[in-house]
Gaussian input, Z-matrix of N, CA and C with variables (Angstrom, degrees):
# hf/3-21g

backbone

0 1
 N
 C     1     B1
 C     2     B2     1     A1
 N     3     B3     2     A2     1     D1
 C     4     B4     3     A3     2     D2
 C     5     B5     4     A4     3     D3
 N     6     B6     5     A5     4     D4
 C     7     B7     6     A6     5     D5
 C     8     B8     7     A7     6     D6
 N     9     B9     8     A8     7     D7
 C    10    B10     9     A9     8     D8
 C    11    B11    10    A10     9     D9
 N    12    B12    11    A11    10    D10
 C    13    B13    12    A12    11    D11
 C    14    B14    13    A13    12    D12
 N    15    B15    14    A14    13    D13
 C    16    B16    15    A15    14    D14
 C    17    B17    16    A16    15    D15
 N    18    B18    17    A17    16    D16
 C    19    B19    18    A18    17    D17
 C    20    B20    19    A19    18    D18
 N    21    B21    20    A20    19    D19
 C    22    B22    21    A21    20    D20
 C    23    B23    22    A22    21    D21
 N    24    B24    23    A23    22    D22
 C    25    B25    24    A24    23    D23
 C    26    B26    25    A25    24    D24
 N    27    B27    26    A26    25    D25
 C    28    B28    27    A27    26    D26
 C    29    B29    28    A28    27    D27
 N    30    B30    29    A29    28    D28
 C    31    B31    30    A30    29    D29
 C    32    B32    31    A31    30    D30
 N    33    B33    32    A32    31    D31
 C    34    B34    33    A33    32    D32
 C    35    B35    34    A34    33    D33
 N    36    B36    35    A35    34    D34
 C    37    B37    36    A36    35    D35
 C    38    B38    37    A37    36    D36
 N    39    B39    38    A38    37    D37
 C    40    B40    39    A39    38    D38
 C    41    B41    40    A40    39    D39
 N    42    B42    41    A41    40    D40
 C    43    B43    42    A42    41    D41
 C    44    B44    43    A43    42    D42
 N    45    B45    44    A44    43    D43
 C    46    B46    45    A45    44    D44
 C    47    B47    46    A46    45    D45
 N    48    B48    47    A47    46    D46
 C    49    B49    48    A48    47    D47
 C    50    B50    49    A49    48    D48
 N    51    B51    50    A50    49    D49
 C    52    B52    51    A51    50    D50
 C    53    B53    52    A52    51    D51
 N    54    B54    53    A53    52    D52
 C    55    B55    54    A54    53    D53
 C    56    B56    55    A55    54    D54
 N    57    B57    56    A56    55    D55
 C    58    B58    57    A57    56    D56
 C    59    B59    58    A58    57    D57
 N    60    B60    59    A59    58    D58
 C    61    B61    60    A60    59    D59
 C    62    B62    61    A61    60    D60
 N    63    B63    62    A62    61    D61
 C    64    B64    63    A63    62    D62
 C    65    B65    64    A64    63    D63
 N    66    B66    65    A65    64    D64
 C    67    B67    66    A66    65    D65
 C    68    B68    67    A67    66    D66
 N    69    B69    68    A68    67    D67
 C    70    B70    69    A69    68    D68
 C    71    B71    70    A70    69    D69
 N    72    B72    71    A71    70    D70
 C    73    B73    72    A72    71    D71
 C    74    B74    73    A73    72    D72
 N    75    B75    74    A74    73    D73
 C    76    B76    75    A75    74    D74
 C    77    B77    76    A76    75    D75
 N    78    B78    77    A77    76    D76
 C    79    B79    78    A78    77    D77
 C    80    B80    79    A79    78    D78
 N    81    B81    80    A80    79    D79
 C    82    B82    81    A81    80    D80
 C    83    B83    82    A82    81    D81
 N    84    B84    83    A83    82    D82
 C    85    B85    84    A84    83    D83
 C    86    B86    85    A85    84    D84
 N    87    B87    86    A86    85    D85
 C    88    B88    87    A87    86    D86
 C    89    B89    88    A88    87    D87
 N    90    B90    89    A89    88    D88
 C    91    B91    90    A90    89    D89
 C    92    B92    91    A91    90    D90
 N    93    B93    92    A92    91    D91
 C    94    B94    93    A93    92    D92
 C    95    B95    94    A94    93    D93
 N    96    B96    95    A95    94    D94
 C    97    B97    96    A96    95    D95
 C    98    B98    97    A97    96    D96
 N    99    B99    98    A98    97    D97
 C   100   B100    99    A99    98    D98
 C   101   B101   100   A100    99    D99
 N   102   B102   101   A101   100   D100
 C   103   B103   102   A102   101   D101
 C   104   B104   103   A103   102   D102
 N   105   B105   104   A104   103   D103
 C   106   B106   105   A105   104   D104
 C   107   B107   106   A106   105   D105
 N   108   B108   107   A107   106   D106
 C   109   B109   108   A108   107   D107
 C   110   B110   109   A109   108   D108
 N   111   B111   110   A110   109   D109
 C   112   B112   111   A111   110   D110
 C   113   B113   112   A112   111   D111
 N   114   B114   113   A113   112   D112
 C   115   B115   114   A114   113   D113
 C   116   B116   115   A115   114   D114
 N   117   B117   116   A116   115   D115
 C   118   B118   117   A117   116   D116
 C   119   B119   118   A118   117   D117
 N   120   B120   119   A119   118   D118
 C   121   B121   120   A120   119   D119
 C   122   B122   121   A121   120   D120
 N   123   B123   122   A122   121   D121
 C   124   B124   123   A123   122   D122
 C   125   B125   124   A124   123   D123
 N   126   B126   125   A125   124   D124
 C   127   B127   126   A126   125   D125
 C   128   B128   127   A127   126   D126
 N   129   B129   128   A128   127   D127
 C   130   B130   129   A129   128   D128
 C   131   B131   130   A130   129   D129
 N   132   B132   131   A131   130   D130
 C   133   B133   132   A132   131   D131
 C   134   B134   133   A133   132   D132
 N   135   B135   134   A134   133   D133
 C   136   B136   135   A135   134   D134
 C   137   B137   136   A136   135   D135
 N   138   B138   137   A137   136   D136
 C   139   B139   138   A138   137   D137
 C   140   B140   139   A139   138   D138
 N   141   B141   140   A140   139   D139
 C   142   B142   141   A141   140   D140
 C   143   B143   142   A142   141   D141
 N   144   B144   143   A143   142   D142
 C   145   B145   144   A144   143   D143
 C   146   B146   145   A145   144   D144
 N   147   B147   146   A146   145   D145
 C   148   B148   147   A147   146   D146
 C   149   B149   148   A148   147   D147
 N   150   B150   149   A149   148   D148
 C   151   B151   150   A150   149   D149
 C   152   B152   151   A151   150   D150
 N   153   B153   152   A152   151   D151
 C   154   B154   153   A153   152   D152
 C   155   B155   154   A154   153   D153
 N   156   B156   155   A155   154   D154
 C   157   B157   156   A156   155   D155
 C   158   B158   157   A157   156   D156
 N   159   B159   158   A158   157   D157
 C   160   B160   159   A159   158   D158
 C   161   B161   160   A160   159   D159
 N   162   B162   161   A161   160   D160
 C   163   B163   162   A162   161   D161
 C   164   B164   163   A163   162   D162
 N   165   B165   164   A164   163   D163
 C   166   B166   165   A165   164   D164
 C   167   B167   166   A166   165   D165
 N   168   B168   167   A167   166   D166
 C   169   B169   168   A168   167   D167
 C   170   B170   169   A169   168   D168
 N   171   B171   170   A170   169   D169
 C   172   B172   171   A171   170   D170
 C   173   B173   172   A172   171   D171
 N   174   B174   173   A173   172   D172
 C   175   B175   174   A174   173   D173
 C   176   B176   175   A175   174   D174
 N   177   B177   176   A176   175   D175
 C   178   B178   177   A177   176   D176
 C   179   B179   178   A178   177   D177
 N   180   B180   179   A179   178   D178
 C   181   B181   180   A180   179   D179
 C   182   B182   181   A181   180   D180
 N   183   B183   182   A182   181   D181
 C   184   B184   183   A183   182   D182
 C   185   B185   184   A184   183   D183
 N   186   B186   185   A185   184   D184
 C   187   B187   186   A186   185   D185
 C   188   B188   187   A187   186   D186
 N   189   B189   188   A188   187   D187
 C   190   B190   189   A189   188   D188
 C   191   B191   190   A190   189   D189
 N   192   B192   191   A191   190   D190
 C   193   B193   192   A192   191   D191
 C   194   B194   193   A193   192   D192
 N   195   B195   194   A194   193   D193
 C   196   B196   195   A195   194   D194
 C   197   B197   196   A196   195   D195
 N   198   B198   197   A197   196   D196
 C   199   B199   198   A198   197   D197
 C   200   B200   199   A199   198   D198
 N   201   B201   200   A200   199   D199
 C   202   B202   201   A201   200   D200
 C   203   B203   202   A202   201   D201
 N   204   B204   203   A203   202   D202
 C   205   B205   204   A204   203   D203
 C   206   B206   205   A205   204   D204
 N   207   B207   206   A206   205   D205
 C   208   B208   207   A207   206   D206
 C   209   B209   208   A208   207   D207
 N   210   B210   209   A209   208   D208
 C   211   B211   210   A210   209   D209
 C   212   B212   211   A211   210   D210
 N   213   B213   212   A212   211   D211
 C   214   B214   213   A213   212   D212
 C   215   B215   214   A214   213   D213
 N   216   B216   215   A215   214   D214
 C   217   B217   216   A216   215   D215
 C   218   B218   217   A217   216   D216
 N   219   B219   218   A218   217   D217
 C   220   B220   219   A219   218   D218
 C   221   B221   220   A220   219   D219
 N   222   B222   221   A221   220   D220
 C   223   B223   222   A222   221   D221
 C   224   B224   223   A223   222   D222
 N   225   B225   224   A224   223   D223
 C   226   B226   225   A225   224   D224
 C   227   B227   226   A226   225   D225
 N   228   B228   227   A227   226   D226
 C   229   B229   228   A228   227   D227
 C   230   B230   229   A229   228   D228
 N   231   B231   230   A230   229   D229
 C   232   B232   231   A231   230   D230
 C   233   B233   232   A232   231   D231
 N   234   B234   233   A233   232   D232
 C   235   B235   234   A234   233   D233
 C   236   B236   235   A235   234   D234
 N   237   B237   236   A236   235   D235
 C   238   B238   237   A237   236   D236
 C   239   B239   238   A238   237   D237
 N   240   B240   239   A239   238   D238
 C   241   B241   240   A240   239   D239
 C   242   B242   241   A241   240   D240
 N   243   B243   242   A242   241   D241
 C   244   B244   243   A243   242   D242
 C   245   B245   244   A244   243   D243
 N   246   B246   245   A245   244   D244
 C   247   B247   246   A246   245   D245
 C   248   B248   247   A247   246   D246
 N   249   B249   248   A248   247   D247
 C   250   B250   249   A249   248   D248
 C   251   B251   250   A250   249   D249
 N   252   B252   251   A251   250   D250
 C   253   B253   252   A252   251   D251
 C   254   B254   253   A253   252   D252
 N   255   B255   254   A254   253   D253
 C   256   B256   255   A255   254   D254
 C   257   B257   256   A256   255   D255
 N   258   B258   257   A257   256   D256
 C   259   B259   258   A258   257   D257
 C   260   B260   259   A259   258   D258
 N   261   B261   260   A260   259   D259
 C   262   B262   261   A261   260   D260
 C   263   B263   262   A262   261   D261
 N   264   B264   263   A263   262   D262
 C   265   B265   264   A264   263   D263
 C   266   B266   265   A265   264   D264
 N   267   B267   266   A266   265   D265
 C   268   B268   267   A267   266   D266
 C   269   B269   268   A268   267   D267
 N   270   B270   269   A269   268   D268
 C   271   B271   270   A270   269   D269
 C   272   B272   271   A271   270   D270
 N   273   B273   272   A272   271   D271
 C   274   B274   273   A273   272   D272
 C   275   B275   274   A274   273   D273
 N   276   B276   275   A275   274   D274
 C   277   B277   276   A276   275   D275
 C   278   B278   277   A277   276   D276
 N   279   B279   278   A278   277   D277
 C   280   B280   279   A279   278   D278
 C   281   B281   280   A280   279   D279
 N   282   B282   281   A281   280   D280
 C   283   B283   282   A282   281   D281
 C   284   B284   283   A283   282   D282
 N   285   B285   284   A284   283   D283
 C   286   B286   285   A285   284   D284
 C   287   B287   286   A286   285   D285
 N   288   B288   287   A287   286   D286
 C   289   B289   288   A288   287   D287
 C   290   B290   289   A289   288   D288
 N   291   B291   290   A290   289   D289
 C   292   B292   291   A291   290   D290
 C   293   B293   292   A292   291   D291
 N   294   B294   293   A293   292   D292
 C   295   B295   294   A294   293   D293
 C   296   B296   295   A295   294   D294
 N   297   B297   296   A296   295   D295
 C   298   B298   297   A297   296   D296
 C   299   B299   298   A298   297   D297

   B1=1.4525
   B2=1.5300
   B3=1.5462
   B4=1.8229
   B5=0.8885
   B6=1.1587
   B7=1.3903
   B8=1.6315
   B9=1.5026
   B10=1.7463
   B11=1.2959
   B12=1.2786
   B13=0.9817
   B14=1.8509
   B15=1.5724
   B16=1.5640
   B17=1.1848
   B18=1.9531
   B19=1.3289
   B20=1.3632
   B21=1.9971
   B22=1.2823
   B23=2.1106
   B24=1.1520
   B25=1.1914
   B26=1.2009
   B27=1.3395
   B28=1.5663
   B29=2.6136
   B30=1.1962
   B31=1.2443
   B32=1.6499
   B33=1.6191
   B34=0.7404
   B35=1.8771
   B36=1.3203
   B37=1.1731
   B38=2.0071
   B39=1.0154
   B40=1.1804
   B41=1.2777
   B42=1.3345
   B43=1.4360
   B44=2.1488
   B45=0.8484
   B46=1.6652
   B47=1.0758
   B48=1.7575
   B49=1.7384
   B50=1.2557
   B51=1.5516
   B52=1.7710
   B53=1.4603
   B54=1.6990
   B55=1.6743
   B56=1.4822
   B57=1.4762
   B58=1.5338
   B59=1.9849
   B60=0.9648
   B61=1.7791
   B62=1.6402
   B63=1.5178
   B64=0.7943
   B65=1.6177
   B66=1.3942
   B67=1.1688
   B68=2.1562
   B69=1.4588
   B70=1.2170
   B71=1.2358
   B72=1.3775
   B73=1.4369
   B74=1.4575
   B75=1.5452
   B76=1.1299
   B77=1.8741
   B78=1.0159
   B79=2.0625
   B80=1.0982
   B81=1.3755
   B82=1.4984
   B83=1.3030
   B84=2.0895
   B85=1.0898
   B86=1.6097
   B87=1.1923
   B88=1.4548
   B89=1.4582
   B90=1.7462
   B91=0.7835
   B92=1.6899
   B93=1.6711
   B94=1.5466
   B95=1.5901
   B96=0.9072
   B97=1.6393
   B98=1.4882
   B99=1.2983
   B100=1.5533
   B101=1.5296
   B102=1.1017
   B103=1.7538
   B104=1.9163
   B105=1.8002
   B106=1.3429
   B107=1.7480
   B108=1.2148
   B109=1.6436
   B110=1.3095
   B111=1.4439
   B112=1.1248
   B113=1.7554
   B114=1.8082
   B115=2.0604
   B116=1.2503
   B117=1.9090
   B118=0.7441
   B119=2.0264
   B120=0.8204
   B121=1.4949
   B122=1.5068
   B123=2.0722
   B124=1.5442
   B125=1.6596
   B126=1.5408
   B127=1.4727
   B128=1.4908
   B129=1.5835
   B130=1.5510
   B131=1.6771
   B132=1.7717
   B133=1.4760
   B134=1.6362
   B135=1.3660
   B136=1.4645
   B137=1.5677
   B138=1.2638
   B139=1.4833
   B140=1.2721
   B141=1.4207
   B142=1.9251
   B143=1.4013
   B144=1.4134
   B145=1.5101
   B146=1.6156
   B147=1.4917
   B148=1.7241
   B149=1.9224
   B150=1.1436
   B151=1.7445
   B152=1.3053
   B153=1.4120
   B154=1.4980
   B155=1.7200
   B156=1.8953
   B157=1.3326
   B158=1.6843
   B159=1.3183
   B160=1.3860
   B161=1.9183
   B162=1.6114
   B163=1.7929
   B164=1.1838
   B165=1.5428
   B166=1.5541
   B167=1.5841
   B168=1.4787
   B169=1.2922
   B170=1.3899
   B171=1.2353
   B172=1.4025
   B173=1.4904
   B174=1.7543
   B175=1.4107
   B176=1.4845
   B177=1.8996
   B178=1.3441
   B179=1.3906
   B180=1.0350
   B181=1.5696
   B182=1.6939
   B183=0.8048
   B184=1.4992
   B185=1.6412
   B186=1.1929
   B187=1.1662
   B188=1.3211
   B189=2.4294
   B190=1.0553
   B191=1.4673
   B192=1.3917
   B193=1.2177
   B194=2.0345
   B195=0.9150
   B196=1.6995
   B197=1.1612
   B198=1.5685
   B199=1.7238
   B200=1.5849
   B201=1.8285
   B202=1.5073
   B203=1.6081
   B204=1.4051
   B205=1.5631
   B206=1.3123
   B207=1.6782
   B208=1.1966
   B209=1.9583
   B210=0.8072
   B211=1.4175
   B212=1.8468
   B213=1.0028
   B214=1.3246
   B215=1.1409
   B216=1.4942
   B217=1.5939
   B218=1.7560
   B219=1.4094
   B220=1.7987
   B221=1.0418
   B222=1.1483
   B223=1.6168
   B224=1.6987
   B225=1.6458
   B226=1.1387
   B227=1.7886
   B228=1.5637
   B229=1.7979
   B230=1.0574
   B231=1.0579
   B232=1.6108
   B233=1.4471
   B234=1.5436
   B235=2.0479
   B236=1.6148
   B237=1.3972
   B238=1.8265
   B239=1.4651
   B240=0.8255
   B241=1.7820
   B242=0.8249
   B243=1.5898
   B244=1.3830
   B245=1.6590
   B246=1.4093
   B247=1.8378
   B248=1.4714
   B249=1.0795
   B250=1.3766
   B251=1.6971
   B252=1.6524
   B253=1.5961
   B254=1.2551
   B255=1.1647
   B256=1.5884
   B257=1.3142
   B258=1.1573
   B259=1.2471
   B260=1.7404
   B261=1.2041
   B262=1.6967
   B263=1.2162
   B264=1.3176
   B265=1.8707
   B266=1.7915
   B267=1.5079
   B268=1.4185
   B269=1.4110
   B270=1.4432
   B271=1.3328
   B272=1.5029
   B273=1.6195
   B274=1.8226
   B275=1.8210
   B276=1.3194
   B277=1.4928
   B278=1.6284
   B279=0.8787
   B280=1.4291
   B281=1.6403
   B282=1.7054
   B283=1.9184
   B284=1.0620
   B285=1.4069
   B286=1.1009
   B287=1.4241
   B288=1.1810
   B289=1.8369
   B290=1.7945
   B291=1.4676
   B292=1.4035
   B293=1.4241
   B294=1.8266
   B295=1.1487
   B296=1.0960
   B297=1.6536
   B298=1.3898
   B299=1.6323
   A1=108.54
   A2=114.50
   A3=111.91
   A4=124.93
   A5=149.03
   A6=153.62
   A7=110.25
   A8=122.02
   A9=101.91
   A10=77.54
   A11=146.93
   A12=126.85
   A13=144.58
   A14=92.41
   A15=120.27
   A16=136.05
   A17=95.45
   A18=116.19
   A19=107.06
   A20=118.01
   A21=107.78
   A22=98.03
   A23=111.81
   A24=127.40
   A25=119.13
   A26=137.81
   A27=136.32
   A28=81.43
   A29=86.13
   A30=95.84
   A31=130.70
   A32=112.20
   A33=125.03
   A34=128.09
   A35=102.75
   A36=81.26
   A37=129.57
   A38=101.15
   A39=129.04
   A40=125.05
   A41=117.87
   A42=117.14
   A43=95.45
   A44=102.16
   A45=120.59
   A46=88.97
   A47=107.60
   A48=123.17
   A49=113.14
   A50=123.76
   A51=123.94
   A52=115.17
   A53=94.16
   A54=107.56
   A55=98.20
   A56=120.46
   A57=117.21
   A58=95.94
   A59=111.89
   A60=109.30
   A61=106.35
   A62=116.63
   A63=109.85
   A64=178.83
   A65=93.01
   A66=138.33
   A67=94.12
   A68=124.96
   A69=133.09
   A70=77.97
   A71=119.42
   A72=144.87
   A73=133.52
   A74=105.29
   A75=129.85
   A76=114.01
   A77=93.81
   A78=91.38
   A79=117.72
   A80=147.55
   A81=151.23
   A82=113.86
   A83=108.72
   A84=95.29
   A85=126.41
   A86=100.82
   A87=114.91
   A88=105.80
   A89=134.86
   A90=129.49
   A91=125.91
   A92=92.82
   A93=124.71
   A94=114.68
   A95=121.95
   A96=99.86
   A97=127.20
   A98=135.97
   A99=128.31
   A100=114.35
   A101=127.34
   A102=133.29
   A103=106.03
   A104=86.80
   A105=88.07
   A106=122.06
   A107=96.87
   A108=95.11
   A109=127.34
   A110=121.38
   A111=139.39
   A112=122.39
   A113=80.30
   A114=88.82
   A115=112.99
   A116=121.62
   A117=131.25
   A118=130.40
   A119=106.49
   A120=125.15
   A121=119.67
   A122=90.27
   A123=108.73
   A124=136.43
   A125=90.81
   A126=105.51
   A127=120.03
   A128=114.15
   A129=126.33
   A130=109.36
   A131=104.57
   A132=121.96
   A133=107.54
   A134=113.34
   A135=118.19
   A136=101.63
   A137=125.57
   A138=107.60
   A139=140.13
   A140=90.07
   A141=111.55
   A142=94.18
   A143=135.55
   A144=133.88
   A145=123.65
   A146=89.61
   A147=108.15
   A148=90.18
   A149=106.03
   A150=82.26
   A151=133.56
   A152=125.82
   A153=132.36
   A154=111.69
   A155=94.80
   A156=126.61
   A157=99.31
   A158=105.33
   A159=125.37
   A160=117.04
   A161=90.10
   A162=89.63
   A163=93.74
   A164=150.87
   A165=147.55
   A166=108.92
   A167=125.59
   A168=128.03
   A169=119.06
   A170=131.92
   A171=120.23
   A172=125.89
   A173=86.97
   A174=126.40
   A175=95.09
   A176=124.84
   A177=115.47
   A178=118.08
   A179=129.41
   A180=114.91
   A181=83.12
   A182=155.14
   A183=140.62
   A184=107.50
   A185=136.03
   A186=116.07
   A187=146.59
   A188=103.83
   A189=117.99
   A190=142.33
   A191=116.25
   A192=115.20
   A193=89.60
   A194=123.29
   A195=107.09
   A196=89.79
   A197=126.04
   A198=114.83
   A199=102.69
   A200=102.78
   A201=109.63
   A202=111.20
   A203=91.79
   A204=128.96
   A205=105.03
   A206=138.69
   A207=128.18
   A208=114.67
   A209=116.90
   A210=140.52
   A211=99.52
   A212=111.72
   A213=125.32
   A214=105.89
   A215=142.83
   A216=153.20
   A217=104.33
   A218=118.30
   A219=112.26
   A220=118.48
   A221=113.20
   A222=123.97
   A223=94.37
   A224=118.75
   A225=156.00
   A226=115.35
   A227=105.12
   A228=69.92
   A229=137.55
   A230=118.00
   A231=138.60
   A232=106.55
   A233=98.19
   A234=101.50
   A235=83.43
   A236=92.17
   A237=104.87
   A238=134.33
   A239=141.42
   A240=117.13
   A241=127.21
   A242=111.01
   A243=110.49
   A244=114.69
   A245=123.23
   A246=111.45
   A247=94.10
   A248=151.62
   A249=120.48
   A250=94.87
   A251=121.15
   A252=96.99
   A253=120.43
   A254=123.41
   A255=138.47
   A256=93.59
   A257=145.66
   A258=142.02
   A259=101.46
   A260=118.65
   A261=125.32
   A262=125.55
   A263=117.33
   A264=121.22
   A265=86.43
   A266=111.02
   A267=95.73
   A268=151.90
   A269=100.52
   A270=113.74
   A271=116.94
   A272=97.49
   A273=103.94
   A274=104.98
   A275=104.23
   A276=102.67
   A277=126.45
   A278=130.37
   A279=148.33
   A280=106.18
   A281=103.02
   A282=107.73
   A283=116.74
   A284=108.17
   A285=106.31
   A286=141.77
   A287=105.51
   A288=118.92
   A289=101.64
   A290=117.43
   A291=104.29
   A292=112.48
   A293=110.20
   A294=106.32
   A295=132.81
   A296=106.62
   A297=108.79
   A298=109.09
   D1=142.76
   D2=171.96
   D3=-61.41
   D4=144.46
   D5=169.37
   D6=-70.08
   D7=121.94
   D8=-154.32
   D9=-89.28
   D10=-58.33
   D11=176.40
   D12=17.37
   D13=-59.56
   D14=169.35
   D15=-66.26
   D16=-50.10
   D17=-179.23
   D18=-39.26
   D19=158.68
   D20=-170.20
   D21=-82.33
   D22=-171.76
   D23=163.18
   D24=-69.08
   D25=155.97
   D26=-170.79
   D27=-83.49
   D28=139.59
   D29=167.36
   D30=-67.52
   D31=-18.95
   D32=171.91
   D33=-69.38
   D34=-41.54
   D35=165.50
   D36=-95.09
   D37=31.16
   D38=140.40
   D39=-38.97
   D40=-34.86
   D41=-134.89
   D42=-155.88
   D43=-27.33
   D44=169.22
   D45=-5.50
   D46=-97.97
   D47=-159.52
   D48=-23.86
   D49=-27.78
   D50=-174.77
   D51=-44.07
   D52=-37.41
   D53=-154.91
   D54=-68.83
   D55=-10.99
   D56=-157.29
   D57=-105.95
   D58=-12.62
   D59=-170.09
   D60=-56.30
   D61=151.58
   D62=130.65
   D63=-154.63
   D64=98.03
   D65=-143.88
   D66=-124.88
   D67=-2.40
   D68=-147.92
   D69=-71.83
   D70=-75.20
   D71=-155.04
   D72=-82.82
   D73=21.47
   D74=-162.30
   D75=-124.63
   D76=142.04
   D77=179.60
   D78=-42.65
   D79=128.53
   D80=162.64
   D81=-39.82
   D82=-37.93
   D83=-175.69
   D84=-94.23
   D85=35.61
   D86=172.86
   D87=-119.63
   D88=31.32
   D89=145.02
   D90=-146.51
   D91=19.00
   D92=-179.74
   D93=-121.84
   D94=121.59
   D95=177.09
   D96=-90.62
   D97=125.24
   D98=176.49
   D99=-31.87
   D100=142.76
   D101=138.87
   D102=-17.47
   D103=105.10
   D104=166.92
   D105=85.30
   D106=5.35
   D107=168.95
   D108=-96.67
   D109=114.39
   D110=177.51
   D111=-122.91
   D112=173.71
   D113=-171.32
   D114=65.19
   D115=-152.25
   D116=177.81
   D117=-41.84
   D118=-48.52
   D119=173.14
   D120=-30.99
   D121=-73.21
   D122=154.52
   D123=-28.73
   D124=-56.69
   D125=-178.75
   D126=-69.32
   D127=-35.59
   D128=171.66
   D129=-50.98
   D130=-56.03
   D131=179.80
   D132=-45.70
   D133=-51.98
   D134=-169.21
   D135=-84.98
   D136=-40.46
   D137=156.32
   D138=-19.30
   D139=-67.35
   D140=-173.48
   D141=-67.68
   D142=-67.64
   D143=177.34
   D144=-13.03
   D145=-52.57
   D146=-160.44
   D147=-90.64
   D148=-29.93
   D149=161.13
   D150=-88.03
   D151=-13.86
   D152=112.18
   D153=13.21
   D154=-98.37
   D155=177.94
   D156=-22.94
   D157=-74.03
   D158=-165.28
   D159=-13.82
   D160=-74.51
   D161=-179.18
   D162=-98.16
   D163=42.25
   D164=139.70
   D165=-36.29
   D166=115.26
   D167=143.37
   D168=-32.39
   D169=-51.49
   D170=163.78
   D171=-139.11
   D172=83.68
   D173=172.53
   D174=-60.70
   D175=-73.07
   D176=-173.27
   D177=-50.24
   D178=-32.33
   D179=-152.03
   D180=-102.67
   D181=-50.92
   D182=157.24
   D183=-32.84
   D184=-77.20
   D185=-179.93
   D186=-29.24
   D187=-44.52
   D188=142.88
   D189=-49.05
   D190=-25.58
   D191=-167.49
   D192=-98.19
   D193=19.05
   D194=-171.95
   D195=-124.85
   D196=-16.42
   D197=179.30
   D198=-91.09
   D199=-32.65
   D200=175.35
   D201=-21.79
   D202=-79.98
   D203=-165.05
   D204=-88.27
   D205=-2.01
   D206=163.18
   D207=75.93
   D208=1.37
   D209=-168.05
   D210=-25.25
   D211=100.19
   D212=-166.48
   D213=-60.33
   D214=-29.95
   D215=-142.86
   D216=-131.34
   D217=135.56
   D218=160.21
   D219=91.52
   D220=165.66
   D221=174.10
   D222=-109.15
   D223=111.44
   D224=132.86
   D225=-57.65
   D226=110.89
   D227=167.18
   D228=93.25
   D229=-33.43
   D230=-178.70
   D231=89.97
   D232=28.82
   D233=-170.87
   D234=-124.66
   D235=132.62
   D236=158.31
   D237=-88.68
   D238=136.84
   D239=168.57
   D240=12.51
   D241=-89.05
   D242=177.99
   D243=-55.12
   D244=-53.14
   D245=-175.61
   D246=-51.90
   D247=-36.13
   D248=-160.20
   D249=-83.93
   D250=-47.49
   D251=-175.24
   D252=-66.34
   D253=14.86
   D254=179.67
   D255=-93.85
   D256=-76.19
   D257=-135.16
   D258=-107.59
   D259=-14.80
   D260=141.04
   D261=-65.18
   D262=-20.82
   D263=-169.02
   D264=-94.23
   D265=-55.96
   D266=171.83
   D267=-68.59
   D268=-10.35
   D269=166.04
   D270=-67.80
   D271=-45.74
   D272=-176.13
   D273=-89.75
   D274=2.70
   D275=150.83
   D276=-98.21
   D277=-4.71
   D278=-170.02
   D279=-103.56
   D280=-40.49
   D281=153.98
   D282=-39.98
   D283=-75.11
   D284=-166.25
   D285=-76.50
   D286=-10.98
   D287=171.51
   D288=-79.57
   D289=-14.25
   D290=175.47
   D291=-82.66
   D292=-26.00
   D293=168.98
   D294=-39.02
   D295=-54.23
   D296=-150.43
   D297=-99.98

């Protein structure tokens, strides 16, 4: 017999907190950007998003799960692209100078 113990977790609640954003019921592309959008435009798009983000019920666990997994695309979180490879470049820069 398996040990339930082991068995993995249902994947789903994994993923729960989604149901609570809000951001659920809202266009993707107001937290994705089209091919090719830049400057001003960009910045308005990621504006409005991240005030979205702002009073989100689950601002943290969205934030966590986009640095988790590194999520290459969107505003996660109230973090854009770039803030997350910012605050990923410094984390795995801050590793490694303790290393050495």
């Amino acid at each position: 017999m398996a040990e339930i113990s082991r068995l993995p977790r249902p994947v789903a609640d994994e993923w729960e907190w989604q149901y609570q954003g809000s951001c659920r019921d809202l266009p993707s592309e107001m937290f994705f950007h089209p091919d090719g959008e830049r400057g001003p435009r960009r910045r308005n798009r990621e504006n409005a998003a991240k005030a979205v983000c702002a009073s989100c019920p689950v601002l943290q666990a969205c934030r966590t799960h986009a640095l988790a997994v590194q999520e290459p695309y969107g505003i996660w979180g109230g973090l854009s692209e770039d803030d997350r490879l910012h605050i990923i470049g410094r984390t795995a820069g801050s590793k490694i100078s303790h290393a050495s």
